[in-house]
C-alpha angles and dihedrals in degrees: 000000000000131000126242121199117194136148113284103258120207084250082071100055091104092057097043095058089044090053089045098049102040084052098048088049099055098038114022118022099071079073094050124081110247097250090059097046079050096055092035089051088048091048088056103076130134087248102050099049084052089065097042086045084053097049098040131130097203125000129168136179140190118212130184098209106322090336125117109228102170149334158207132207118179098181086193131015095260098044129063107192107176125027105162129168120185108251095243090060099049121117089038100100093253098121080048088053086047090064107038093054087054099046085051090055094051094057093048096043103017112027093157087059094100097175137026117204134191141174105248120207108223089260097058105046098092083054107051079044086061098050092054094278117143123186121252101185135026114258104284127173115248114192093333091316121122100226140164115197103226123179132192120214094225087204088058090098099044084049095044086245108118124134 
């Protein structure tokens, strides 16, 4: 089946919690202390990504059929927040084609906006280094979360310096 990538609508805000939370939960959580699964899992309502799909300054999502698949929010230019892929779709490129479709979006909306951060679980640090992403900080623990701060140059490609 083919893929279809658009930008998240408020109307996907229950899948998108679902697919956030069923995600967190396989891959990311079991690093996490269990007062901060417990307020990430919270943060992730329905309710509360509407509002975030509503306020965002770039969201994208790729559906098989009417399924989420996965799924980007940028809530300003220099920040990703969310970047989730089912578990039975990784490995496909499809976290790679979020991206891209966001970066894409940055230096056609937001060209002064040089680097894009963002706060990467232990599981997905390979990942985020493979799109271009580069630490800023050690692992640290941030109320009871493992994170690295990792940050992308957005210029790196024009200037044949990408990582």
């Amino acid at each position: 089946m083919a893929l279809d990538f658009r930008p998240l609508l408020p109307t996907d805000a229950a899948a998108s919690a679902d697919l956030t939370r069923a995600a967190f939960l396989c891959h990311i959580a079991q690093d996490w202390q269990p007062e901060a699964q417990e307020r990430f899992l919270s943060e992730m309502s329905t309710a509360t990504l509407q509002a975030d799909i509503e306020g965002a300054c770039f969201t994208a999502g790729a559906f098989e059929g009417l399924q989420l698949i996965g799924f980007i929010l940028l809530p300003r230019p220099n920040f990703v927040r969310l970047l989730f892929v089912d578990s039975d779709h990784m490995g496909r490129g499809l976290g790679r084609q979020l991206w891209e479709a966001a970066r894409t979006h940055l230096e056609a909306h937001h060209p002064t906006t040089g680097t894009v951060e963002l706060n990467a679980s232990p599981f997905a640090l390979g990942f985020y280094r493979r799109l271009g992403f580069a630490p800023l900080s050690a692992e640290y623990t941030l109320k009871g979360s493992r994170v690295t701060r990792m940050a992308c140059w957005l210029p790196a490609r024009l200037h044949g310096a990408e990582l």
